[in-house]
N, C-alpha and C positions, 0 to 999 in steps of 0.2 A: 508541413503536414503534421497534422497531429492524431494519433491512434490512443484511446482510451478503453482501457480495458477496469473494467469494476469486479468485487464481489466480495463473497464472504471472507473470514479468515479464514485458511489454510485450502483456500482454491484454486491455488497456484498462481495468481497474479504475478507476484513480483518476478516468481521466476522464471515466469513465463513471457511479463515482458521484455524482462531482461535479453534471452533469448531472441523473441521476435525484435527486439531494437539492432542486435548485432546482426541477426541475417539482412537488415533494411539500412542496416547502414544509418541509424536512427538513433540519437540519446537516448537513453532511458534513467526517464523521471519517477523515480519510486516516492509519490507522497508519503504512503507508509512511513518511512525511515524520517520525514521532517518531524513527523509525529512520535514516533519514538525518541527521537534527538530532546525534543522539549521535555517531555516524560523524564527522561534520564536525569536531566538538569535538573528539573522540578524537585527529583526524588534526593540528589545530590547538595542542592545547595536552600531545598525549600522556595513555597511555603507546604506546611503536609497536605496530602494529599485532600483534606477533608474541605480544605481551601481553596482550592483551586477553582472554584466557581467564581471568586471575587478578583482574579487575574484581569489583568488590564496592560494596555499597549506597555507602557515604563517596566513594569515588572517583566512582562516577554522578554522585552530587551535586553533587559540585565541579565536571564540567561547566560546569552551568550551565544545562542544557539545561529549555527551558518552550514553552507554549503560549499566544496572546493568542487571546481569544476575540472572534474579527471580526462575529459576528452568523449567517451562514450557515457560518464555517469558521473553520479553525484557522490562526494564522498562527506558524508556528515562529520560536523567539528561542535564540539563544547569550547569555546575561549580559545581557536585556534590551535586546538589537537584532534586529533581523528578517534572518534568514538564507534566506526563501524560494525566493530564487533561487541561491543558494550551494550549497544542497543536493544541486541537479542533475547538479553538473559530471561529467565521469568518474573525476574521482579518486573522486568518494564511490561513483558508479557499483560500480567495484572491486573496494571493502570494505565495503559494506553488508551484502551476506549472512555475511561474519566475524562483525560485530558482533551481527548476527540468532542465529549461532548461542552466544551466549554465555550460558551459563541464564541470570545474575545480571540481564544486560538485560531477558532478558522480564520476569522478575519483578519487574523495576522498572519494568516501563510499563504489567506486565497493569493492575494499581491506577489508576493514572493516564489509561489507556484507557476504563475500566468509568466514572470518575469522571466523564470527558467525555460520555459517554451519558446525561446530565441531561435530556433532552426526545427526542423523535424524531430519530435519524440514520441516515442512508445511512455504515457505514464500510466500509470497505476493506483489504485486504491479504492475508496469504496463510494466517492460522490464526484469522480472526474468529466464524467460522461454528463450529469446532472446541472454538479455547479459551475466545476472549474472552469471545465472545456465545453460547454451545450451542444460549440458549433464544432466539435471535432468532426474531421470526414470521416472516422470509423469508433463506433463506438463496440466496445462487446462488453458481455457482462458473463462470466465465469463460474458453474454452480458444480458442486459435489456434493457425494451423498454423506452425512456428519462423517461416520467413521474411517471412511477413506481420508477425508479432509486432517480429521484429528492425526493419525497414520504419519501424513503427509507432514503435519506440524511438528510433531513428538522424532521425524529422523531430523529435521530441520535443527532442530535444540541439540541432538545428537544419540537420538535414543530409534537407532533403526530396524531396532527386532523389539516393541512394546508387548510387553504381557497382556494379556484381556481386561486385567486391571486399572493397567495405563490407559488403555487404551478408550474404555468406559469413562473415567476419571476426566482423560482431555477431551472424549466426545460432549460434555458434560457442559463441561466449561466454553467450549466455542457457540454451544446453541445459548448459554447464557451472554455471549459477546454478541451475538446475535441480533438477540433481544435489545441490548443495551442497542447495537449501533443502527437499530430498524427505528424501536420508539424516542429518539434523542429528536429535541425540537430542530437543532442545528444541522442542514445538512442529513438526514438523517440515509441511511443505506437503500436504495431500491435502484431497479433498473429503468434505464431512458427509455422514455416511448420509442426511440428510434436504434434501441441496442440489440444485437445480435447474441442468442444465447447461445454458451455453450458448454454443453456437459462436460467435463473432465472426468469423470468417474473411471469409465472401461476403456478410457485413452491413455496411451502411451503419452509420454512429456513429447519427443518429437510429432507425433500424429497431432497434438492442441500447438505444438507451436507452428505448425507444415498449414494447419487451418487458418491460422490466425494472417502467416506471413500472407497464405494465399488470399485472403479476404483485403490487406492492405494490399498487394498487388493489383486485387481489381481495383481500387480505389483511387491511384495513381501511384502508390510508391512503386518507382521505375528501379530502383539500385539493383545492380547486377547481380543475380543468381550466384552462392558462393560455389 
């Protein structure tokens, strides 16, 4: 079974599937992080970033860029060392939606995305429901109001009391991520005709994951009540 949950930046996706995958007893596939992982590379070892439009399968490869498969998740690797906390910084922050929009990317991770859906997973991101998975049995799609979202992002990085400043600044920049990941020709961000919305704004993290579990519930996921 496969559960897709889509949306903007800082709408709790990840960690919201993350959640609903361990109460289901389900892996959880965060696309995000494959995307970030290339990012890093890209940024690391070249070509600059102004380049990246001319990317092609050979060059992906060289990367380096892979997945360890940790039991409930995926744990991202540059050249066979784990970059999971690397990924996060704000440089990658940045340039992740460049490299999102680069056709050659998607098509090098759709494969490698579908391949990881080997059992039941909860995945994530912003074209799951669309490209990756159409046919998943539960699709939803994840919306907040900017500044909560920005909030959201800004303790994620480690900054969990933001000034109004900060907090303006990152509201700022996610509606311009926005932008970038709404107009991009590839894949580009919206919800499936057949997604389920759901506001996070005035919800508790447990009341969006208690919704989401309950919606896979009806769906068939049967795993036992923790």
């Amino acid at each position: 079974m496969i559960i897709a949950i889509d949306g903007p930046a800082g709408s709790g996706k990840s960690s919201t599937a993350r959640a609903v995958a361990e109460r289901l007893g389900f892996r959880h596939l965060d696309s995000g992080a494959f995307y970030r992982t290339l990012t890093l590379a890209a940024l690391r070892a070249g070509p600059p970033p102004e380049q990246w439009q001319d990317l092609g399968r050979e060059r992906l490869d060289a990367l380096g860029v892979g997945a360890r498969d940790d039991g409930d998740r995926f744990v991202m690797r540059i050249h066979d060392q784990d970059v999971d906390q690397q990924i996060r910084s704000p440089e990658v922050n940045a340039h992740v939606s460049e490299m999102a929009r680069v056709p050659a990317v998607r098509h090098w991770l759709l494969s490698r995305l579908r391949a990881a859906a080997d059992c039941d997973v909860v995945a994530d991101g912003r074209d799951m429901g669309t490209v990756v998975f159409p046919d998943a049995r539960l699709k939803v799609f994840l919306i907040a109001d900017p500044e909560t979202r920005a909030r959201r992002r800004l303790a994620e990085m480690g900054n969990p009391d933001p000034d109004t400043h900060q907090v303006r600044a990152e509201t700022r920049r996610l509606l311009a991520r926005d932008r970038i990941d709404s107009e991009r020709e590839a894949a580009p961000l919206r919800k499936a005709d057949d997604a389920i919305v759901v506001d996070t704004t005035a919800l508790t993290f447990d009341e969006q994951v208690g919704m989401i579990e309950t919606l896979g519930r009806s769906r068939g996921a049967n795993a036992p009540a923790p």
